[in-house]
C-alpha positions as a printed Julia matrix, in Angstrom:
441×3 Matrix{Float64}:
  42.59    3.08   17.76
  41.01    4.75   20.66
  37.12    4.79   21.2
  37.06    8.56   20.28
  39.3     7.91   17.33
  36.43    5.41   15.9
  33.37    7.49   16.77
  35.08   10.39   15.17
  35.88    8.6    11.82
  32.09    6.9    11.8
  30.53    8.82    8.57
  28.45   11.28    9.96
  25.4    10.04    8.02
  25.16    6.43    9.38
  25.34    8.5    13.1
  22.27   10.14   12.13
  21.11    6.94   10.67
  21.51    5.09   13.61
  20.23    8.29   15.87
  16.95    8.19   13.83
  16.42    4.24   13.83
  16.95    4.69   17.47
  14.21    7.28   17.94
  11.52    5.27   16.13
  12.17    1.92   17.12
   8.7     1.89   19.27
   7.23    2.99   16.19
   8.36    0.24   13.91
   7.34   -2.78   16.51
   3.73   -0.82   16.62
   3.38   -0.56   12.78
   4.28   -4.89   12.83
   2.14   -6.16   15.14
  -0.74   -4.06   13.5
   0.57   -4.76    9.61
   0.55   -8.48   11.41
  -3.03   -8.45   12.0
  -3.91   -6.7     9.15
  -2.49   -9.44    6.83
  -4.29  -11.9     8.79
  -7.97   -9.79    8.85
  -7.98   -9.37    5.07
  -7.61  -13.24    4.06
  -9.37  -14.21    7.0
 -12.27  -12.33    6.18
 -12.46  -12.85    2.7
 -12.41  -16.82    3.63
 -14.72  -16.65    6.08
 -17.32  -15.07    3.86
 -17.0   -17.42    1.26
 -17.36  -20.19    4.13
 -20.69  -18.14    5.3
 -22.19  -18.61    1.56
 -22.09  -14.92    0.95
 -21.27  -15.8    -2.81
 -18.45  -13.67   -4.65
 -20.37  -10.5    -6.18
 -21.54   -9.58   -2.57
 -17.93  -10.86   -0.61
 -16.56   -8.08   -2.8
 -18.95   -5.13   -1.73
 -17.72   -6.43    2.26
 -14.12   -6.73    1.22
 -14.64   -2.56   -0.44
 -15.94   -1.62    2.92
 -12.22   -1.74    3.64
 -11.12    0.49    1.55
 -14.16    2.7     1.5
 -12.77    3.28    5.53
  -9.11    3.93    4.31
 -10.3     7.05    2.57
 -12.33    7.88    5.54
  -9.5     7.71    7.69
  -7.41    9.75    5.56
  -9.26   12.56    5.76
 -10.86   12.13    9.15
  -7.33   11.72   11.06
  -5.58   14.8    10.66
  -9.1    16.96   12.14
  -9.24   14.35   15.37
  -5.33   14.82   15.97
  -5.89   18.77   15.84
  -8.3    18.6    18.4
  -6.96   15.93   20.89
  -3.44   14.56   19.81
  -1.66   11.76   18.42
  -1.45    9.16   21.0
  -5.12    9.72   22.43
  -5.97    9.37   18.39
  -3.8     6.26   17.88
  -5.56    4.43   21.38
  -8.98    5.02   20.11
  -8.35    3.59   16.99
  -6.66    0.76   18.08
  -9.13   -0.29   20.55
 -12.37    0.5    18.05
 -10.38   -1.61   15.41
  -9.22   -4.17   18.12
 -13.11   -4.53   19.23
 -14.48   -4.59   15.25
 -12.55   -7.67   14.93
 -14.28   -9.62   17.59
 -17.76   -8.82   16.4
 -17.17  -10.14   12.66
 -17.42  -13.46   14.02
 -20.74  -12.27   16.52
 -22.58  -10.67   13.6
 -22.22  -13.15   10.64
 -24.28  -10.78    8.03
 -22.79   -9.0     5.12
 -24.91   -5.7     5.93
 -22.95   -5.55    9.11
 -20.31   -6.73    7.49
 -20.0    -4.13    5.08
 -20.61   -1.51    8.02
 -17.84   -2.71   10.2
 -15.39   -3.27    7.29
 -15.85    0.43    6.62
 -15.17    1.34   10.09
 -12.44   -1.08   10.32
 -10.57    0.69    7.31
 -11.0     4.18    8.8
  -9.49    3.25   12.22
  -6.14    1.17   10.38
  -6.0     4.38    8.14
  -6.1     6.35   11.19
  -3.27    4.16   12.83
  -1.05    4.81    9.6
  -1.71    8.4     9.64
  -0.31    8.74   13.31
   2.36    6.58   12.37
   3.74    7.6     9.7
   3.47   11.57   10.59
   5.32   10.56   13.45
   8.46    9.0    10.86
   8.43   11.87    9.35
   8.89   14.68   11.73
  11.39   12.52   13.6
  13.63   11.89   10.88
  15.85   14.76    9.42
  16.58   15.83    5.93
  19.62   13.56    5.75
  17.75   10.27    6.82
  13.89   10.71    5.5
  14.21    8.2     3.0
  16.05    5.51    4.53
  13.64    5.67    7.16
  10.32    5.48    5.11
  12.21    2.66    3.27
  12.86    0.96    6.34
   9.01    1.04    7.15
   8.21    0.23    3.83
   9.66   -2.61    4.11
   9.0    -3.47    8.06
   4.76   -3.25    6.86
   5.55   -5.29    3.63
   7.51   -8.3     5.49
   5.05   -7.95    8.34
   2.05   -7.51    6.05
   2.95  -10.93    4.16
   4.15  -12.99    7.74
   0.79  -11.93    8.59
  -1.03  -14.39    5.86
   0.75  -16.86    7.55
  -0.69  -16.65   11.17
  -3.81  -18.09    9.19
  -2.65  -21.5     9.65
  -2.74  -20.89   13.82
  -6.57  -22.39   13.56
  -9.34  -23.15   11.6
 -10.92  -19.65    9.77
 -13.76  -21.37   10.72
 -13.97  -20.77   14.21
 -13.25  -17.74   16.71
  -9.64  -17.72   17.32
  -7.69  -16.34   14.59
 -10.08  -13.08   15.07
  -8.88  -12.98   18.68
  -5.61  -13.1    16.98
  -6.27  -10.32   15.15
  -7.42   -8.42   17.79
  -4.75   -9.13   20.03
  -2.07   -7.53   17.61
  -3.94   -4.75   17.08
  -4.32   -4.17   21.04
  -0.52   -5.18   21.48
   0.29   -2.7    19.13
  -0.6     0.46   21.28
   1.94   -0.53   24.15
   5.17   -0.06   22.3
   3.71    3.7    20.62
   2.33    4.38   24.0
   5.34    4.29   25.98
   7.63    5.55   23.52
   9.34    8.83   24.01
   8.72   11.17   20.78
   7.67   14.37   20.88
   4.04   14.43   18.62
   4.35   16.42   15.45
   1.9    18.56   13.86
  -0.42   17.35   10.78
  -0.52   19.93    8.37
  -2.76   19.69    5.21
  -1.33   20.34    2.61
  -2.12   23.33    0.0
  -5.19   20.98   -2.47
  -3.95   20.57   -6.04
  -6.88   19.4    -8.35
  -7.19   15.92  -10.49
  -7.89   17.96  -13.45
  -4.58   20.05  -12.62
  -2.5    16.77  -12.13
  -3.31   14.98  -15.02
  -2.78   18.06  -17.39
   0.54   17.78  -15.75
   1.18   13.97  -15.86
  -1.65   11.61  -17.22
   0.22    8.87  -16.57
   0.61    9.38  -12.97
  -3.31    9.72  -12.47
  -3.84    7.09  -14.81
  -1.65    4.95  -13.24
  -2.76    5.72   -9.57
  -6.46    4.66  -10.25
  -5.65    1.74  -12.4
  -3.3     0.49   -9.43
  -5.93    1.07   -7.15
  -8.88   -1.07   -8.76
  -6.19   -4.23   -9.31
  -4.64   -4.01   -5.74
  -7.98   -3.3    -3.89
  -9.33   -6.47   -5.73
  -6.13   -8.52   -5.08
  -5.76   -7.86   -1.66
  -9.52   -7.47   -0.99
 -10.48  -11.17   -2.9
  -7.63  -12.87   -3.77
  -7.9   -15.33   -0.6
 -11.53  -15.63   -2.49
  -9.69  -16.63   -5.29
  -7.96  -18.96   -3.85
 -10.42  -20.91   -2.36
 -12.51  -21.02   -5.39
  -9.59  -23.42   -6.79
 -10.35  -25.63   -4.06
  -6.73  -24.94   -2.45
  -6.28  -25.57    1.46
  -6.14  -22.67    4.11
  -2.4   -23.27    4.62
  -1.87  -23.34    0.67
  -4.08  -20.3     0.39
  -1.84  -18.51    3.26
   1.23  -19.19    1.04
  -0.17  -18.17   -1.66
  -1.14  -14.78   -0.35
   1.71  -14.1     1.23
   4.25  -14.84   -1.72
   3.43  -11.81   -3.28
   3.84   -9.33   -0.36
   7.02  -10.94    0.72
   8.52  -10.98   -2.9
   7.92   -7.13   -3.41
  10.64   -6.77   -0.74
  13.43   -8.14   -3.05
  11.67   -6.77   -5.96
  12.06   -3.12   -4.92
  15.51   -2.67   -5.44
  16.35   -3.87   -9.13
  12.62   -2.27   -9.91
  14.03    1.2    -8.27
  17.6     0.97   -9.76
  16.0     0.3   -13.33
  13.49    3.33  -12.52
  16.14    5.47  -11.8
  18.63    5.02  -14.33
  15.53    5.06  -17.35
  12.38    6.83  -18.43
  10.1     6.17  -15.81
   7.3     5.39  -18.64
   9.38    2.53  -19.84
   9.79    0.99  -16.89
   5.96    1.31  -16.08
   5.23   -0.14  -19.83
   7.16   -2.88  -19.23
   6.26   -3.83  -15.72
   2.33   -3.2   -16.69
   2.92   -5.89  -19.53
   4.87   -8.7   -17.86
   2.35   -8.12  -14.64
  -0.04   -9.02  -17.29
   1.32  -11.59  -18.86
   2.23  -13.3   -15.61
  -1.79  -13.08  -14.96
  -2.02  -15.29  -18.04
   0.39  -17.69  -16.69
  -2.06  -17.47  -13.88
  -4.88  -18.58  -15.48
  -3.04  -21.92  -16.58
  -0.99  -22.7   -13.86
  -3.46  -24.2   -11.29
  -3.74  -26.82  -13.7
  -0.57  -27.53  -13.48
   1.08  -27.64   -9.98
   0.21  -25.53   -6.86
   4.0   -24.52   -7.38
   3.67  -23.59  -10.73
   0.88  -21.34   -9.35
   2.65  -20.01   -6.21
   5.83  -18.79   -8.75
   3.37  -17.03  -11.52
   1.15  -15.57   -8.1
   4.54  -14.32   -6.83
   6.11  -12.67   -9.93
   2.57  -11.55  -10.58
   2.52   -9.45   -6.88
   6.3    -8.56   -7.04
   5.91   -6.46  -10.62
   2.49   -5.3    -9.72
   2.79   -3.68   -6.1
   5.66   -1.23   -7.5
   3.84    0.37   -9.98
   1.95    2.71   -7.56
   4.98    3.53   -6.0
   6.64    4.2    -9.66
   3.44    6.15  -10.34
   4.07    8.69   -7.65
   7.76    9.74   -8.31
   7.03    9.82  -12.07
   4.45   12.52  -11.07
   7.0    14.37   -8.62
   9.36   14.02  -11.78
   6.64   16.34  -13.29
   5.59   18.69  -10.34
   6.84   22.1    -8.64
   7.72   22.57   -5.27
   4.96   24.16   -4.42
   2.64   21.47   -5.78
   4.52   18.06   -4.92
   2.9    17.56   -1.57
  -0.73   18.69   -2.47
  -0.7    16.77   -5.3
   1.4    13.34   -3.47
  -2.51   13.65   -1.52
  -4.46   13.86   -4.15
  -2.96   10.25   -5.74
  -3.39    8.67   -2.33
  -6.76    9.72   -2.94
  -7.3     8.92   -6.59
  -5.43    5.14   -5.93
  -8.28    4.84   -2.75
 -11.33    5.73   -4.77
 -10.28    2.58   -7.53
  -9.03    0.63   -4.49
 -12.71    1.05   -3.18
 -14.55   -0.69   -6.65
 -11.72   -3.16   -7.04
 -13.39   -5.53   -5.1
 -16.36   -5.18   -6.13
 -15.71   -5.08  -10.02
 -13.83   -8.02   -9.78
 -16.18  -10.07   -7.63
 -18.56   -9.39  -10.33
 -16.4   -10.73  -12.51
 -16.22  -13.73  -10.58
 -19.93  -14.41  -10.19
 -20.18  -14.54  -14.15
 -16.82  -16.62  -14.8
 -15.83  -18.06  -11.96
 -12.19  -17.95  -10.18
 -10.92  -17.43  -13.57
 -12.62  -14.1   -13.99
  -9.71  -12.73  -11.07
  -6.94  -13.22  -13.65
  -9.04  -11.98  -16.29
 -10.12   -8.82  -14.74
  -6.21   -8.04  -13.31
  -4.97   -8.82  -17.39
  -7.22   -6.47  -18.5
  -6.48   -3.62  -16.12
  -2.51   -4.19  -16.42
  -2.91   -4.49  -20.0
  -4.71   -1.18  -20.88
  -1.7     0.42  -18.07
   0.96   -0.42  -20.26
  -0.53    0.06  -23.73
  -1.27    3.59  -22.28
   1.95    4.18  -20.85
   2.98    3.26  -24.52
   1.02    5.69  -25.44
   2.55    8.6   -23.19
   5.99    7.96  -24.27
   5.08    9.33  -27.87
   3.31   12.32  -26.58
   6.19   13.98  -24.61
  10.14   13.41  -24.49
  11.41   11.65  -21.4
  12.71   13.75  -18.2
  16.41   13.45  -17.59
  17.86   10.94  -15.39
  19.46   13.57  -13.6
  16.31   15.36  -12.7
  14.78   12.36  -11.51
  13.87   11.82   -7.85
  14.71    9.0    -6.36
  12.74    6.01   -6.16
  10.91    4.81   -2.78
   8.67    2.14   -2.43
   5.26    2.76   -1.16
   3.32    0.26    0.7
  -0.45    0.17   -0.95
  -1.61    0.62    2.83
   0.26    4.23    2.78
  -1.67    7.4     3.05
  -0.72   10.44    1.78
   1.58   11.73    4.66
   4.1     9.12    3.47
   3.37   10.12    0.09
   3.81   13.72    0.92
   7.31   12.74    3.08
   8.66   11.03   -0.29
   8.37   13.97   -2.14
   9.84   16.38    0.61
  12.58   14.14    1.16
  14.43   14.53   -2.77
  12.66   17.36   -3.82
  15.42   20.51   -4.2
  12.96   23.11   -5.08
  14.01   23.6    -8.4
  11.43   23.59  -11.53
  11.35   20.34  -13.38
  11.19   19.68  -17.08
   7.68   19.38  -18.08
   5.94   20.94  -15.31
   3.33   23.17  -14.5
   4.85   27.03  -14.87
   8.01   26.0   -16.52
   6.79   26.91  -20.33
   6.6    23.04  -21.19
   2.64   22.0   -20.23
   2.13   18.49  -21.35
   0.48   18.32  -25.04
């Protein structure tokens, strides 16, 4: 068979596959080397304030700072790109975050601390912002979602190696924060020199809380709750950790277990969530996350590997649920509402991502390390008994008016949320949503 004979029987859609992979390739080694160093801030930090004696109830104000900055971000990005572009955006960022991570170890006080997490979280938000706009104006119609799923799962994988890089030197000292630094500097070189053309940031039309939830509780519900357990795993669980007395390269495993095992996990969680009622799915999920948190509880007692399994099947079922969360709300939506409201869930899931840290650190200062488990039981808990609860108030949507399911990396802001829901939407009314006759009782 000739070479034009082969090109010409290649399905059209792994051409355009390939084509789009091609055009963002800059972009993906960008988003790892910063998703690198991001792994390695948040467990370094949260070590290294336990080390300085800042005691859990005030490590978890610090670790919010964080998150306090991701909502920032959001909503700062999008005004700064308007005025001077993308790249000039991304490079300011980069090098503010780059420098913030060599003066944690200059200024050991939790005031500054807290200050310079907050800025930290706005200039990473900022850096997702650019980079996933980008993703989504260079891929087409025909290849949207396998390209968010491909950096879905490029910022997972690199997001969980980056725990890892912890064991490069004692938290201790200075190094692993020029670490840090140095992948968030690295990471402008690939973005700078690559050749895409910068798209606009348009804000979507604003769809109210109030207007969401009368549409889908569950999804609000479920965005908030999400928020307050993530923002206090990722934001104290290397606390945790070192509470039980575990070593940094145990405590590196640990966190990155999780992260890694939400790669595998996406697949049978997005087949099941697209074949049944999305509720069911969430119920179940919400309850076994739970229950693995009890197994939590017991299993340091046991083995460290009895500890890294439960911690792993605890992260795998529990990082999907925002991303079920979201499409069971665009299950709900209208066109004309899907991307406005895909924002306002980013939003919701950052304002409980903000007090997850510090709810659970005061849980920790009155229990101990076991108060982590406790809190995260209780939150997934009262998900699932309320998802129970939604399944008897309205009948379930159709599988075949479903949208498909696409992870979403807790780190995600609401232009990848927004990109999901472009990228299956058809435009046609759904059962159960706003204007269609069926408002949710």
């Amino acid at each position: 068979m000739t070479t034009r004979a082969r090109r010409e029987r290649r399905p059209p859609e792994s051409c355009s596959m390939l084509r789009a992979l091609n055009d963002v390739w800059a972009l993906f080694i960008g988003i790892a080397l910063f998703m690198l160093g991001n792994g390695l801030q948040g467990t370094l930090l949260g070590l290294r304030a336990s080390m300085e004696g800042f005691g859990t109830a005030v490590t978890g104000v610090v670790m919010s700072g964080y998150f306090i900055g991701l909502l920032a971000g959001s909503l700062l990005t999008p005004v700064l790109i308007a005025r001077v572009g993308h790249i000039r955006v991304f490079a300011a960022y980069a090098s503010v975050a780059s420098t913030m991570f060599l003066l944690f170890v200059v200024f050991i006080d939790p005031i500054v601390w807290f200050v310079m997490r907050i800025m930290t979280g706005t200039c990473l938000a900022g850096l997702y912002v650019v980079s996933e706009s980008w993703l989504n104006h260079t891929a087409t119609n025909e290849t949207r979602g396998k390209v968010l799923s491909v950096y879905m799962i490029v910022a997972f994988a690199a997001f969980g190696l980056g725990q890892l890089l912890l064991n490069l030197s004692d938290p201790g000292g200075f190094v692993l924060f020029i670490v840090v630094s140095a992948l968030v500097s690295l990471a402008l070189v690939p973005v700078s020199l690559a050749n895409i053309s910068a798209p606009p940031v348009q804000a979507p039309r604003s769809v109210s809380i109030a207007d969401i939830y009368r549409t889908s509780p569950l999804a609000v519900v479920a965005c908030f709750a999400n928020g307050i357990a993530q923002g206090a795993f990722f934001g104290m669980g290397a606390v945790y950790a070192s509470l039980l007395g575990l070593s940094f390269a145990k405590i590196s495993i640990l966190m990155s277990l999780p992260i890694l095992g939400v790669v595998f996990a996406q697949y049978p969680v997005g087949w099941l969530s697209d074949l049944f009622d999305r509720r069911t799915v969430m119920m179940v999920m919400a309850f076994v996350t739970a229950a693995a948190g009890v197994a939590c509880l017991f299993a340091p007692a046991i083995s460290f590997l009895a500890l890294a399994v439960a911690f792993t099947v605890f992260g795998a079922l529990s990082l999907p649920l925002y991303s079920l969360a979201i499409a069971h709300a665009n299950d709900h939506l209208d066109h004309d509402q899907m991307l406005g409201a895909s924002a306002t869930l980013v939003l919701i899931y950052g304002l409980g991502s903000s007090f997850g840290p510090i709810m659970v650190g005061a849980a920790m200062r009155e229990t101990g390390p076991d108060g982590f488990f406790v809190y995260m039981i209780a939150v997934y808990a009262a998900l699932g008994a309320f998802a129970a609860y939604r399944m008897v108030r309205r009948p379930s949507v159709p599988g075949a008016d479903q949208g498909e399911f696409v992870l979403m990396a807790p780190r995600a802001t609401a232009v990848a949320a927004a990109a999901i829901a472009e990228d299956w939407d058809d435009g046609s009314p759904r059962p159960g949503a706003a204007g269609d006759g069926a408002p949710d009782p």
